[in-house]
CHARMM internal coordinates of N, CA and C (Angstrom, degrees):
IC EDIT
DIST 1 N 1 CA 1.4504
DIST 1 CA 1 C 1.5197
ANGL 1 N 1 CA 1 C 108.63
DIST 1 C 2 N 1.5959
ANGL 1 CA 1 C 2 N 114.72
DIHE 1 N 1 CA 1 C 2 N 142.64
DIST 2 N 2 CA 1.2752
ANGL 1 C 2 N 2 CA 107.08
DIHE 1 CA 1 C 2 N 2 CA 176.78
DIST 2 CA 2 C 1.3900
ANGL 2 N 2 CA 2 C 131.50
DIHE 1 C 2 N 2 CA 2 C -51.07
DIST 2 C 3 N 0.9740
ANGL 2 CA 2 C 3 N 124.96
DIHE 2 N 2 CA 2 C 3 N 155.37
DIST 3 N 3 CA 1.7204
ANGL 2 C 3 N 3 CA 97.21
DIHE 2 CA 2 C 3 N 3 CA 166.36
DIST 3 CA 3 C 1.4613
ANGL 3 N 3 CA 3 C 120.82
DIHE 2 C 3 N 3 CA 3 C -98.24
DIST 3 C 4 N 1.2437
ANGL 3 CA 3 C 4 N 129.28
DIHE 3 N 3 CA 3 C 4 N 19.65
DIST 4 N 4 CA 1.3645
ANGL 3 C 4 N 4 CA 129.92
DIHE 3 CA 3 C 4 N 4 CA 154.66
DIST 4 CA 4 C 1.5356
ANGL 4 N 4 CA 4 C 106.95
DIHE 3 C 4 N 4 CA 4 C -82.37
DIST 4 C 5 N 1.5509
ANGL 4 CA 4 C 5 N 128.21
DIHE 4 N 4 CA 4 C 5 N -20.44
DIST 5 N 5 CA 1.3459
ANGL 4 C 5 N 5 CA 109.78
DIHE 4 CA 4 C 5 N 5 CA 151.90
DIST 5 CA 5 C 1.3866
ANGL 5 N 5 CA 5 C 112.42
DIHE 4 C 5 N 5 CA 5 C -68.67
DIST 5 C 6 N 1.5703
ANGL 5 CA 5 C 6 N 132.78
DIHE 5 N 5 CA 5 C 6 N -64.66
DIST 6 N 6 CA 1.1913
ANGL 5 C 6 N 6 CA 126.24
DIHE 5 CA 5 C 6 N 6 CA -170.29
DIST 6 CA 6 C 1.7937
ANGL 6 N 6 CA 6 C 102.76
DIHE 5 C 6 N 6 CA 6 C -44.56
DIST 6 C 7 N 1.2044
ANGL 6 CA 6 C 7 N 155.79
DIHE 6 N 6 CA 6 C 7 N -4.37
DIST 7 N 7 CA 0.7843
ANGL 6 C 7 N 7 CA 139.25
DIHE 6 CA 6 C 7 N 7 CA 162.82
DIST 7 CA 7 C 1.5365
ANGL 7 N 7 CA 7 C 138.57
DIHE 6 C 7 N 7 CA 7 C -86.41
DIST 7 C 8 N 1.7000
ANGL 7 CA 7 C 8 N 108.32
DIHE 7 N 7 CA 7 C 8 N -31.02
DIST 8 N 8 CA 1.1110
ANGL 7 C 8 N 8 CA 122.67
DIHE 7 CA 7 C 8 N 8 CA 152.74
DIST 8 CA 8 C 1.7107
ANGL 8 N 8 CA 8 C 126.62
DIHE 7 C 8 N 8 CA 8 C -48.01
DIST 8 C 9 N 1.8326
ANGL 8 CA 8 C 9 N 88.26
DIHE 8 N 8 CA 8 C 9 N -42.53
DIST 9 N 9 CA 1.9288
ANGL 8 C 9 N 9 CA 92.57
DIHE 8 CA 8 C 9 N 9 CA -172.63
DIST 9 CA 9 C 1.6837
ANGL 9 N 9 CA 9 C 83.10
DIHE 8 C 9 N 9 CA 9 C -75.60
DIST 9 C 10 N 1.0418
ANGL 9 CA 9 C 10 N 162.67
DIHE 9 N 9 CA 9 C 10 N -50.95
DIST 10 N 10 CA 1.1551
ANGL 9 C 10 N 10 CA 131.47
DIHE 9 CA 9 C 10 N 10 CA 168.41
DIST 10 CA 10 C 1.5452
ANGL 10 N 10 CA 10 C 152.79
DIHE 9 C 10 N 10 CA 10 C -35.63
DIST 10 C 11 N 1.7230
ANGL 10 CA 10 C 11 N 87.35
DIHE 10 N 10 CA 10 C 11 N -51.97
DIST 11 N 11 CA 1.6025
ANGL 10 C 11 N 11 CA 84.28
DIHE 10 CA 10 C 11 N 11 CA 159.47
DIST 11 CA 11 C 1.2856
ANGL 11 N 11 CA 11 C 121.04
DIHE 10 C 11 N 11 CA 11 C -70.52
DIST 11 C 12 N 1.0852
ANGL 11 CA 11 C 12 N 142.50
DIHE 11 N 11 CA 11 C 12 N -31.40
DIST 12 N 12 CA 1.2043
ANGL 11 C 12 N 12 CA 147.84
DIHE 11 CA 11 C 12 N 12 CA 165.19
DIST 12 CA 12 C 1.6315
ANGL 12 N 12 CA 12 C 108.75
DIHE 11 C 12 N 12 CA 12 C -21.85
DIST 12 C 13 N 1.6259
ANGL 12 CA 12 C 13 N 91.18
DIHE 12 N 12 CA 12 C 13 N -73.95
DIST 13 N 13 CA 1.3671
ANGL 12 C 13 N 13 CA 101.06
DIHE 12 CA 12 C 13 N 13 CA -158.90
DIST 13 CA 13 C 1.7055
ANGL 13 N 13 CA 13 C 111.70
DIHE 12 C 13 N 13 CA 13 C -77.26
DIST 13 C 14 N 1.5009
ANGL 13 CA 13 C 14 N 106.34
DIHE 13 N 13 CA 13 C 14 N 7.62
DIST 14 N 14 CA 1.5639
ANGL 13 C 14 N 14 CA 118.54
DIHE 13 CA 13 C 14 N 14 CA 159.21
DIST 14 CA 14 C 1.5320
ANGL 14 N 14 CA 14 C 106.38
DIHE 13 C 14 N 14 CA 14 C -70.80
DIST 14 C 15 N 1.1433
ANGL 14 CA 14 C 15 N 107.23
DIHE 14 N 14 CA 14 C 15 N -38.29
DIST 15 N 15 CA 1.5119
ANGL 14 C 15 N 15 CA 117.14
DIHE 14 CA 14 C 15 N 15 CA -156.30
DIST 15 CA 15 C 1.4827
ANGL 15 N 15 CA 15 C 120.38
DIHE 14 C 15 N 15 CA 15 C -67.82
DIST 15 C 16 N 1.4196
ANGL 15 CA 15 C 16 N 96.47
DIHE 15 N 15 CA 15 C 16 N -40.08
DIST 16 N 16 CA 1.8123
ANGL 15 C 16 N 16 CA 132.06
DIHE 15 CA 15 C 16 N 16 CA -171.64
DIST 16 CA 16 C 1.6798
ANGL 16 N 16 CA 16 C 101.26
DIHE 15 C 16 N 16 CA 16 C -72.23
DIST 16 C 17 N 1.6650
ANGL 16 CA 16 C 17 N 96.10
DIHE 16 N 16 CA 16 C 17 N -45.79
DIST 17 N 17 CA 1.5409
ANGL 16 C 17 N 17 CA 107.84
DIHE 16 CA 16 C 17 N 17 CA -164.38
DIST 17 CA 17 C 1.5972
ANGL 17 N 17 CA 17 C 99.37
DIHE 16 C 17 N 17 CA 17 C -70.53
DIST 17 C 18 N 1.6532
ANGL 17 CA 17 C 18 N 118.57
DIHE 17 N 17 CA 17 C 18 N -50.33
DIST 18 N 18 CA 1.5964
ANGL 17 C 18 N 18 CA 93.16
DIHE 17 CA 17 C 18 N 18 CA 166.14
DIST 18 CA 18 C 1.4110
ANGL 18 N 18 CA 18 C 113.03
DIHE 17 C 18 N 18 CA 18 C -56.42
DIST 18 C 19 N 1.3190
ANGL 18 CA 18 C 19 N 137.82
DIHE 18 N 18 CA 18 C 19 N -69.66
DIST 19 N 19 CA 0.8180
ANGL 18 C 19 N 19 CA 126.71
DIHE 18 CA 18 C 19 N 19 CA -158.44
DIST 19 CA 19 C 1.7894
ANGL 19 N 19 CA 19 C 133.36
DIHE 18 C 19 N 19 CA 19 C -28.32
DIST 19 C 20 N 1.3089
ANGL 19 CA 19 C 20 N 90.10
DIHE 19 N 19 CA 19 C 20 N -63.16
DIST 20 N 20 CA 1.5300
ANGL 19 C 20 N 20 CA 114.40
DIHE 19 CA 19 C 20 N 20 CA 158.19
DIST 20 CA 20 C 1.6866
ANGL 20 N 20 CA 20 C 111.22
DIHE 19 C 20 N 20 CA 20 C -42.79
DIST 20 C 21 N 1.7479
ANGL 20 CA 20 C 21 N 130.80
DIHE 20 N 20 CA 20 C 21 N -32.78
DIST 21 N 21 CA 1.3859
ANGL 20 C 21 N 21 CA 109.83
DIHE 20 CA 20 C 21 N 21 CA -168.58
DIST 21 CA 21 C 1.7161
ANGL 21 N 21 CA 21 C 90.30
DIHE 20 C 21 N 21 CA 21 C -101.26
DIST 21 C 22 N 1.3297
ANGL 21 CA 21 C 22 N 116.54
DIHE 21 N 21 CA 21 C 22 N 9.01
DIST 22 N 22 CA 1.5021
ANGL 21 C 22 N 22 CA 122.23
DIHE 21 CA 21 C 22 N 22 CA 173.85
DIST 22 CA 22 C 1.3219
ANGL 22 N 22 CA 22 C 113.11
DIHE 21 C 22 N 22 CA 22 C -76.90
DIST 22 C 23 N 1.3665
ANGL 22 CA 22 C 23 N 97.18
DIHE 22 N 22 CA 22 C 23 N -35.68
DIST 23 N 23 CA 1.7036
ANGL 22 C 23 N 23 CA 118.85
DIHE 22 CA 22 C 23 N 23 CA -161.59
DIST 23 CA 23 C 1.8673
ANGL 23 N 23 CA 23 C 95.55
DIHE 22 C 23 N 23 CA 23 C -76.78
DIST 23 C 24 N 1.7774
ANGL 23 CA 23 C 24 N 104.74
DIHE 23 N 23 CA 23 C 24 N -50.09
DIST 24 N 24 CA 1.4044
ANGL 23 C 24 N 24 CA 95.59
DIHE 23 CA 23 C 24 N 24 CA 174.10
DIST 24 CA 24 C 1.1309
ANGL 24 N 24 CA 24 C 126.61
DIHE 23 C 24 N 24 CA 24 C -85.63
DIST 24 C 25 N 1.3492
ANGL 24 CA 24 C 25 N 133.08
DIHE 24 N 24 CA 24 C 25 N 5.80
DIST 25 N 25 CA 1.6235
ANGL 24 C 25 N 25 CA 120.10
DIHE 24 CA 24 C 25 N 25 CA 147.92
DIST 25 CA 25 C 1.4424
ANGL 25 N 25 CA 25 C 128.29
DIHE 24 C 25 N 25 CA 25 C -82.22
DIST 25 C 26 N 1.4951
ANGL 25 CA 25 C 26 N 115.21
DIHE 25 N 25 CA 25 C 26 N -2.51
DIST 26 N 26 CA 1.3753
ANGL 25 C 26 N 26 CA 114.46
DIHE 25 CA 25 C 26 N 26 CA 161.33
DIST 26 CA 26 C 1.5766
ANGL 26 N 26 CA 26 C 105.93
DIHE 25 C 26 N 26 CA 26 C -107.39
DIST 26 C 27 N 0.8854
ANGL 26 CA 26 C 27 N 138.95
DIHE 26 N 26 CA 26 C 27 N 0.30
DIST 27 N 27 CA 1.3593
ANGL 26 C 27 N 27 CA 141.45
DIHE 26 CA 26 C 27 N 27 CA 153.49
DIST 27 CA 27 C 2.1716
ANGL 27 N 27 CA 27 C 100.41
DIHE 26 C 27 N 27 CA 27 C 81.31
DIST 27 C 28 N 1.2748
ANGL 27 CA 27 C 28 N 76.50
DIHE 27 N 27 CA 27 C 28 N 69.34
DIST 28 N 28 CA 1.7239
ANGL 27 C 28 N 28 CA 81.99
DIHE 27 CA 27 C 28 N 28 CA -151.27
DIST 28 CA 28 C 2.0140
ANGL 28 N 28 CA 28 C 91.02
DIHE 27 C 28 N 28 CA 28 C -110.18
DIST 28 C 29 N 1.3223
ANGL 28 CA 28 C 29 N 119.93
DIHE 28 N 28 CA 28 C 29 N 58.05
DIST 29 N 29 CA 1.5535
ANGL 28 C 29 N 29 CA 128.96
DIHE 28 CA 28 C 29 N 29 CA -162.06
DIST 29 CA 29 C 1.3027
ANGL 29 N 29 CA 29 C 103.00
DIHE 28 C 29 N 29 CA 29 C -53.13
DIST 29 C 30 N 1.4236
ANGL 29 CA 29 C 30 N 127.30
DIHE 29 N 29 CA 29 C 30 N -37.23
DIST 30 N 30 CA 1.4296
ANGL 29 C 30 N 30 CA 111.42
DIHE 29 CA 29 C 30 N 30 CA 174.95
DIST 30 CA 30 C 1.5908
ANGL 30 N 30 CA 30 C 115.35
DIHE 29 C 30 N 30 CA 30 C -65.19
DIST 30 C 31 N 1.6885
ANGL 30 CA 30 C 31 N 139.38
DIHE 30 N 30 CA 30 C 31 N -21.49
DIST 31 N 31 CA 1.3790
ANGL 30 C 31 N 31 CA 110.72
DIHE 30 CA 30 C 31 N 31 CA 175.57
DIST 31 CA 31 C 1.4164
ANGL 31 N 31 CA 31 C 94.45
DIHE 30 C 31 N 31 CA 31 C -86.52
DIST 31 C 32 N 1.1943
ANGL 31 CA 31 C 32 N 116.72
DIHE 31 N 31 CA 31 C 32 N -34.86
DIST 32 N 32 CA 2.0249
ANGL 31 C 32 N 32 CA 92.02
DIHE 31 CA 31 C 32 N 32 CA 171.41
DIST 32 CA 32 C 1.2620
ANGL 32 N 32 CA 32 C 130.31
DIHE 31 C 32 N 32 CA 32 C -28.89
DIST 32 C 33 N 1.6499
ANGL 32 CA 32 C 33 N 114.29
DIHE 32 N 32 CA 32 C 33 N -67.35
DIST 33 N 33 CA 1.0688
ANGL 32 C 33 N 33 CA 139.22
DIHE 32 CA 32 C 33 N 33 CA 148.37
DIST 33 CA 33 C 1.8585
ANGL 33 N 33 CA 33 C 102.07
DIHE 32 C 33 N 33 CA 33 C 8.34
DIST 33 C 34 N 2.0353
ANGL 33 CA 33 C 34 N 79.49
DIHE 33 N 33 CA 33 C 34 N -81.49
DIST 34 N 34 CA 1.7121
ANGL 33 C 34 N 34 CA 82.11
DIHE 33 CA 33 C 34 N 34 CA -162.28
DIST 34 CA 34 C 1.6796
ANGL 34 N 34 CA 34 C 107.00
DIHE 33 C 34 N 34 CA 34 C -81.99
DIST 34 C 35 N 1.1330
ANGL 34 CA 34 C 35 N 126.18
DIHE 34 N 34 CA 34 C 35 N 2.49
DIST 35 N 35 CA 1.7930
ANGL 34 C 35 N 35 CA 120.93
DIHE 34 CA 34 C 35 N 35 CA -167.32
DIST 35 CA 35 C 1.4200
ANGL 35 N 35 CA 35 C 91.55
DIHE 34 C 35 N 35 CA 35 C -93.39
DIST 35 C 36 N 1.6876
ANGL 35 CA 35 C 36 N 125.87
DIHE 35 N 35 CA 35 C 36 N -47.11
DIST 36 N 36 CA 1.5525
ANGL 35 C 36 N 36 CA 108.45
DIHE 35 CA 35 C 36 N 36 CA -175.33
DIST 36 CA 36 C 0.8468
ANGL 36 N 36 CA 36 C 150.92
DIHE 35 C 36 N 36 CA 36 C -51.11
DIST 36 C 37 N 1.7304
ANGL 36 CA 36 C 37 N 109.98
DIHE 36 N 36 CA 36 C 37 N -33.52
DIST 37 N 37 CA 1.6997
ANGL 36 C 37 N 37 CA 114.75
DIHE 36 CA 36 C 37 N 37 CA 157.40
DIST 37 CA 37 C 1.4686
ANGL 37 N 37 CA 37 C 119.03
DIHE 36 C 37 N 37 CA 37 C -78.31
DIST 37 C 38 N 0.9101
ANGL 37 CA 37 C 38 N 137.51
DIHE 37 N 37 CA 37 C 38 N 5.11
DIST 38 N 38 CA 1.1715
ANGL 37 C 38 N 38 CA 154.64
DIHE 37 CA 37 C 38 N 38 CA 172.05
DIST 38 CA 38 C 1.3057
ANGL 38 N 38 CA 38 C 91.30
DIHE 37 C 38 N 38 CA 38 C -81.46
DIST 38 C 39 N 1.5785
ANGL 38 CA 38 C 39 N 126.87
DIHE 38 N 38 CA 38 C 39 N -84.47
DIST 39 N 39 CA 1.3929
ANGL 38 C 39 N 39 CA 114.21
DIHE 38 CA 38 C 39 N 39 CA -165.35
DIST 39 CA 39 C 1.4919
ANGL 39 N 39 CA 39 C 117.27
DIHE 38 C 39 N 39 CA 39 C -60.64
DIST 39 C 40 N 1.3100
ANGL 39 CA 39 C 40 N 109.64
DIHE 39 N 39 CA 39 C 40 N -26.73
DIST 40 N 40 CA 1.7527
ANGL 39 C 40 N 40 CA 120.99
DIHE 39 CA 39 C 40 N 40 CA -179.32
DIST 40 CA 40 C 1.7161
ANGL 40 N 40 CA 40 C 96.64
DIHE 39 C 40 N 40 CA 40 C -43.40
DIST 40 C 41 N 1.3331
ANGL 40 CA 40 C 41 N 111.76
DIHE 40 N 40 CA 40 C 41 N -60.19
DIST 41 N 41 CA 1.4129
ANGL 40 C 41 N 41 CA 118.55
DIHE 40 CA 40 C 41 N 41 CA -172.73
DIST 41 CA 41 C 1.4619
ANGL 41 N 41 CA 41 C 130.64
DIHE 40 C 41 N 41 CA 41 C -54.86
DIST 41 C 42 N 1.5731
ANGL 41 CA 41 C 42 N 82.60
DIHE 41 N 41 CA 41 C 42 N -55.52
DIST 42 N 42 CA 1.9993
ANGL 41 C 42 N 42 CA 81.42
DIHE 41 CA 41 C 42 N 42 CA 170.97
DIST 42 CA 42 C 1.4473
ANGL 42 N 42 CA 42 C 105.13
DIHE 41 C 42 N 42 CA 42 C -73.26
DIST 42 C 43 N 1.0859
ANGL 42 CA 42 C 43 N 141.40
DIHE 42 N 42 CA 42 C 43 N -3.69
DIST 43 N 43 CA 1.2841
ANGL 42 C 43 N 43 CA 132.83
DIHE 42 CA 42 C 43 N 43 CA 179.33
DIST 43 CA 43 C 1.6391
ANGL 43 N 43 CA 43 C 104.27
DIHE 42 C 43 N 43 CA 43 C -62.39
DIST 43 C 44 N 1.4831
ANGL 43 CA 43 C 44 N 105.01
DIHE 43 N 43 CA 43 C 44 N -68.75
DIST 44 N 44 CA 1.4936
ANGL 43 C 44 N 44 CA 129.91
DIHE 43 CA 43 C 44 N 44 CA 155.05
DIST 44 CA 44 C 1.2558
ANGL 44 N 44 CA 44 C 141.72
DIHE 43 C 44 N 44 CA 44 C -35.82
DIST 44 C 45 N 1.2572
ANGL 44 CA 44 C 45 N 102.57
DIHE 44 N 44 CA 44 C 45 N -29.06
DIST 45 N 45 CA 1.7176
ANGL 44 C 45 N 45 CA 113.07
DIHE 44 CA 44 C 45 N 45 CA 153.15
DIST 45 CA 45 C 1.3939
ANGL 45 N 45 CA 45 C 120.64
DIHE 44 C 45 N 45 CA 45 C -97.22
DIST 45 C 46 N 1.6542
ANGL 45 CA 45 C 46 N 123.69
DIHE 45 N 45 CA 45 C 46 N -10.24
DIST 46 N 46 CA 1.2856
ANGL 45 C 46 N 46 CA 114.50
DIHE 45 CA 45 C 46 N 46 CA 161.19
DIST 46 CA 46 C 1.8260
ANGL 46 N 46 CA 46 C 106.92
DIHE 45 C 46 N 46 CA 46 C -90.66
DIST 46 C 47 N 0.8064
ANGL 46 CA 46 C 47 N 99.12
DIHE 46 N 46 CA 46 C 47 N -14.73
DIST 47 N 47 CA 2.3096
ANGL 46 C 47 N 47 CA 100.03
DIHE 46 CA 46 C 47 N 47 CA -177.85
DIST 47 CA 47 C 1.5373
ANGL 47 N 47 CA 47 C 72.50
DIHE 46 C 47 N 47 CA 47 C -72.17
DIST 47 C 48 N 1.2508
ANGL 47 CA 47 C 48 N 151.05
DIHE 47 N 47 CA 47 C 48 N -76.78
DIST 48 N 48 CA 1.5003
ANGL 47 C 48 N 48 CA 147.89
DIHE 47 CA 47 C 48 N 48 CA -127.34
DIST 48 CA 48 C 1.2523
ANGL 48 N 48 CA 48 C 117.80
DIHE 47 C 48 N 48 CA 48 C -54.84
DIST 48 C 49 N 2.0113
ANGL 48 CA 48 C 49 N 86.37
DIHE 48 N 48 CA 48 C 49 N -43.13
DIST 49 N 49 CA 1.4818
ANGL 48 C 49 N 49 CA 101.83
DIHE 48 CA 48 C 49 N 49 CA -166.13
DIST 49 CA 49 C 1.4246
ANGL 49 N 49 CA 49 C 115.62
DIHE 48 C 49 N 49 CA 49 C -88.98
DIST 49 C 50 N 1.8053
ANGL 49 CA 49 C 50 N 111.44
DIHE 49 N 49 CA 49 C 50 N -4.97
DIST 50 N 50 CA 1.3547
ANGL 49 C 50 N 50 CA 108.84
DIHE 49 CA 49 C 50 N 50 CA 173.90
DIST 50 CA 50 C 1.2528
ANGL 50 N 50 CA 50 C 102.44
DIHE 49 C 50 N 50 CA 50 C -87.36
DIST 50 C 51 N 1.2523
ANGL 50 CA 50 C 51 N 149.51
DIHE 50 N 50 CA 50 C 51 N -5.70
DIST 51 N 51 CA 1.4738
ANGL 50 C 51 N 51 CA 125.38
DIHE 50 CA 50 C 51 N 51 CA -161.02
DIST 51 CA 51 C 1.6736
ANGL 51 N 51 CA 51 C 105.37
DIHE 50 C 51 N 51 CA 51 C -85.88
END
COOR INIT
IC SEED 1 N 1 CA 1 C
IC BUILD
């Protein structure tokens, strides 16, 4: 994979990950809800793309 994708699925998943520790200091469970599988994934498509 290029690595201007591997770089995007990174920033991304910078992006989500604040988001998500935004979400848990206001205790706001519905964007958790929706940010975790979201990050679950790009997590999982960047492990994929490093091997």
């Amino acid at each position: 994979m290029n690595q201007n994708t591997m770089t995007v699925l990174k920033s991304k998943l910078a992006v989500y990950r604040v988001c998500y520790q935004e979400a848990k200091k206001s205790k706001d469970l519905k964007r958790m809800i929706l940010l975790g599988p979201i990050i679950s994934d790009l997590r999982d498509e960047i492990g994929i793309l490093e091997e």
